[in-house]
C-alpha positions in Angstrom: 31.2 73.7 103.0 34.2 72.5 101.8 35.5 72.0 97.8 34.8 68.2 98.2 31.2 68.3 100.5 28.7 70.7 102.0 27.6 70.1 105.6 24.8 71.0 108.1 23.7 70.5 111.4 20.3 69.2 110.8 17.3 70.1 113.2 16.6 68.8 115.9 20.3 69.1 116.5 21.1 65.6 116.9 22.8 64.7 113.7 25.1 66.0 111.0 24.6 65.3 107.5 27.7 65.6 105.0 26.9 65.2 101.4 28.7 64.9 98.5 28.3 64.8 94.3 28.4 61.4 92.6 29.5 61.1 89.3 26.5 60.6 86.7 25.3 56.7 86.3 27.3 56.0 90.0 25.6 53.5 91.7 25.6 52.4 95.7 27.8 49.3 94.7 30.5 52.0 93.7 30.6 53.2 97.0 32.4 52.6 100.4 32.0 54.2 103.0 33.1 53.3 107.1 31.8 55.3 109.7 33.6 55.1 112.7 33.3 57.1 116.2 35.9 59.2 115.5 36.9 58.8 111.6 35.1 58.7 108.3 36.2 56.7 104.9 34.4 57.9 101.8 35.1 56.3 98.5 33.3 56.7 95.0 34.4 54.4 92.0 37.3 53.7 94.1 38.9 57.1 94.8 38.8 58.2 98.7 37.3 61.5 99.1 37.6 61.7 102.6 39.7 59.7 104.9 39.8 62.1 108.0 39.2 62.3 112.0 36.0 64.0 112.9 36.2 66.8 115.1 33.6 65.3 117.3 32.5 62.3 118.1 29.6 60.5 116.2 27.9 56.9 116.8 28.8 54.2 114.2 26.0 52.2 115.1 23.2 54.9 114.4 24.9 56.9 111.7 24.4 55.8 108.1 24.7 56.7 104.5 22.5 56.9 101.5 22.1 58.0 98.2 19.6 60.9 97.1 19.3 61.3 93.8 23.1 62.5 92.4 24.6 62.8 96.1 25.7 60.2 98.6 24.8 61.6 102.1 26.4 60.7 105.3 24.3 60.9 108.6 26.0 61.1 111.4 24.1 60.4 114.7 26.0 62.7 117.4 27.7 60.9 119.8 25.5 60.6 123.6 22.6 62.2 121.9 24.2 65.6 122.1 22.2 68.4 120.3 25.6 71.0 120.4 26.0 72.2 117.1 29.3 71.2 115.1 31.7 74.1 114.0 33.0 71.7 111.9 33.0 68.0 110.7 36.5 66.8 109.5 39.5 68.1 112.1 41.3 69.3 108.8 39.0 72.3 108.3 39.6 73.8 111.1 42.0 76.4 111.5 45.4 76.1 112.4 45.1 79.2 113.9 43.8 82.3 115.0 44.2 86.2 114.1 42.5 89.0 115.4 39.6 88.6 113.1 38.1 85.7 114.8 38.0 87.2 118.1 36.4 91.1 117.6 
């Protein structure tokens, strides 16, 4: 979870759905949203929330978006079927590096 989306591996394991808040009375014409294999574009009412590399590969022709209630979720269909859980979505959440912490 992140200050602009929460994510989760979603059972069986073969996708990843990212969703985020939508402003009240948003509609699906107010957003855009490209899905690529390695990069994601989200926009609502025309300011980008995420424009960032995904730390794994997903498939643009599987993966979608939709809108449940007041969030906009994006599926993303993992890439070769793969059921290998994400540590992460967006390359910019991961750490830039490690301390001891992360490896006792």
């Amino acid at each position: 979870s992140t200050e602009i989306c929460r994510w989760a591996n979603v059972p069986p394991g073969d996708e990843v759905e990212v969703e985020f808040d939508m402003p009240e009375g948003c509609k699906a014409r107010d957003v855009e949203v490209k899905i690529r294999n390695s990069h994601v574009l989200v926009k609502i009412n025309g300011r980008t929330l995420v424009n960032d590399e995904l730390l794994n590969r997903c498939d643009p022709d599987v993966s979608r978006w939709e809108i449940r209630g007041t969030r906009l979720v994006l599926v993303l269909q993992k890439e070769a079927g793969s059921t290998i859980p994400w540590p992460n979505v967006f390359v910019k959440d991961c750490k830039t590096h490690f301390d001891l912490t992360d490896v006792l």
